[in-house]
KOLFI-167479 format. One record per residue: residue in one letter; x, y, z of N, C-alpha, C, CB in turn. Coordinates in steps of 0.2 Angstrom, whole numbers, plus 5000, padded with zeros to 4 digits. Atoms other than C-alpha are relative to their C-alpha. Glycine has a CB too. Layout:
BEGIN
aXYZXYZXYZXYZ
...
END
This chain:
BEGIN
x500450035006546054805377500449984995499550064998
x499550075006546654695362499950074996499649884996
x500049965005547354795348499450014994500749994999
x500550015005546254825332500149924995500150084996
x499950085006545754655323500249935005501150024993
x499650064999546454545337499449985006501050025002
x500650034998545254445347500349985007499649944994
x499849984996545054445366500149895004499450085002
x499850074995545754275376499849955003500350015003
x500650054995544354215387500450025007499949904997
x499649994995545754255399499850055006500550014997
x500249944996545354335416500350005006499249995001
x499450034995546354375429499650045009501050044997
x500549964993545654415449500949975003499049945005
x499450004997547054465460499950045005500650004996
x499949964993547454535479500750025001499749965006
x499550014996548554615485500250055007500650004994
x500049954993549154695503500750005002499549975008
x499549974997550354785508500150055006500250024997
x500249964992550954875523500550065000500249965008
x499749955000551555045526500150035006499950044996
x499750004992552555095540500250105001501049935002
x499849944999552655285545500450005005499550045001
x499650014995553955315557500349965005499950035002
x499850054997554755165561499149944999500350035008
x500650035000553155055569499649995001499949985000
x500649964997552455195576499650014998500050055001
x500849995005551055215563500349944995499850094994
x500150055006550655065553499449994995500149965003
x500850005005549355065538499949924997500050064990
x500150075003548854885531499650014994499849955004
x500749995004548054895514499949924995500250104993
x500150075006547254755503499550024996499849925002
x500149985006546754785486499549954998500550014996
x500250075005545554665476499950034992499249955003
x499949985007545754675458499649954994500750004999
x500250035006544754605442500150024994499449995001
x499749985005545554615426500350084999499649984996
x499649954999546654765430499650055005500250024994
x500449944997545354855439499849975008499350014994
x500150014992545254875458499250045002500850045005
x500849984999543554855464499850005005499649944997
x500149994992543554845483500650015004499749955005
x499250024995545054865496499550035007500950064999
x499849994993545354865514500350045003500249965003
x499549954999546255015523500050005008499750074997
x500150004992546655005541499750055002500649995003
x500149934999546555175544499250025000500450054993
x500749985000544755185538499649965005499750004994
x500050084997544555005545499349964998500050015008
x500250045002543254945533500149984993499650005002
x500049995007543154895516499750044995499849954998
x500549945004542655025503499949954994500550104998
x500250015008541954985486500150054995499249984999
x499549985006543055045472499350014993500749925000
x500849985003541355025459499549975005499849954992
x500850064995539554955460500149945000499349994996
x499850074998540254795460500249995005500649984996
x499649984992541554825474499550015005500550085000
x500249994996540254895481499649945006499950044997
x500550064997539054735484500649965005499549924992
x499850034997540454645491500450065007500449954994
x499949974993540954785504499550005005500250065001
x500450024997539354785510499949915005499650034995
x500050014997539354615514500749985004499649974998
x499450004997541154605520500150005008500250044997
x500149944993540954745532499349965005499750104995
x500550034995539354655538500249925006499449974994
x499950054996540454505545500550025006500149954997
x499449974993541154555562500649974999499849975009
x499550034999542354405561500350014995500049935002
x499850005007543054445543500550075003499250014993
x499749944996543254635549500549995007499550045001
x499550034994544154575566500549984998499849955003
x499250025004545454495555500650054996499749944994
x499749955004545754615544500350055003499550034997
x499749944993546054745559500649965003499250015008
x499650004995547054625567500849994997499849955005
x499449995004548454605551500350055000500049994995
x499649944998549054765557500749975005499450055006
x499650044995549954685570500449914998499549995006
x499850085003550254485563500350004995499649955000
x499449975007550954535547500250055000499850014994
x499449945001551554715546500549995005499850084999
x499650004997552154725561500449965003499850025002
x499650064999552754555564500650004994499649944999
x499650005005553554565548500650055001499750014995
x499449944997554554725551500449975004499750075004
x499450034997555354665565500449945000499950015006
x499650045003555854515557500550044995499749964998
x499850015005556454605541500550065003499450014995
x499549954997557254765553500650015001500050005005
x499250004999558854695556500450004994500249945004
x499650015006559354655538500150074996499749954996
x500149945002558754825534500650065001499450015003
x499749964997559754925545500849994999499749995006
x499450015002561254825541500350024993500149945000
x499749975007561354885524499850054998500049974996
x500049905000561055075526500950004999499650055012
x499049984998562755165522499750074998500849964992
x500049965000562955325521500550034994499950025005
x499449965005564055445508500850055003499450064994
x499549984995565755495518500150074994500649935002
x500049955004566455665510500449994997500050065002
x499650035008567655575498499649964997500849945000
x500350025003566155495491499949954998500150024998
x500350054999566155325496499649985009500649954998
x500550004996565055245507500449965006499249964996
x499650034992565355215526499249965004500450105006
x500450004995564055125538499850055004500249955004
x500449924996562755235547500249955007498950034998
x500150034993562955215566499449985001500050045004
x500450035000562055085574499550035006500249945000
x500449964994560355175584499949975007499150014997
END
């Protein structure tokens, strides 16, 4: 909120965002997407649950119809796989290269490669 006295911008901001969390390697993967209106998250997607929840009553009108479109939800389900987990194993190897570990003089040594 605009401090005291100072008037508010007209300014409004809508924003998504999804990310993916990988539990043990790419053995469990979560895909989440957020949607947001002026700071405030009003529905997301959760793989895990696997539909949209409504965050308010707002959120809520747009999970209801969300969740009502098979092909919408289908998609959503299947960014499990075409983004996180695609990604990961693109992003795996660079990852892995720059793991070090702490040797017992206290500089860092490469971990063995798994």
């Amino acid at each position: 909120p605009p401090a005291a006295g100072e008037e508010l911008s007209g300014v409004f901001q809508r924003m998504v965002k999804s990310e993916c969390r990988f539990i043990n390697g790419t053995e469990r993967v979560r895909f989440l997407e957020r949607y947001m209106y002026n700071r405030e998250q009003f529905v997301h997607f959760d793989s895990d649950v696997g539909i949209h929840v409504g965050d308010t009553s707002y959120g809520e009108k747009f999970a209801r119809k969300w969740n009502s479109d098979q092909e919408r939800l289908e998609f959503a389900w299947s960014l499990v796989d075409t983004c996180c987990r695609h990604n990961c194993k693109v992003f795996t190897p660079s990852r892995v290269e720059r793991k070090v570990s702490v040797g017992q003089s206290g500089s860092p040594r490469p971990l063995p490669q798994e």
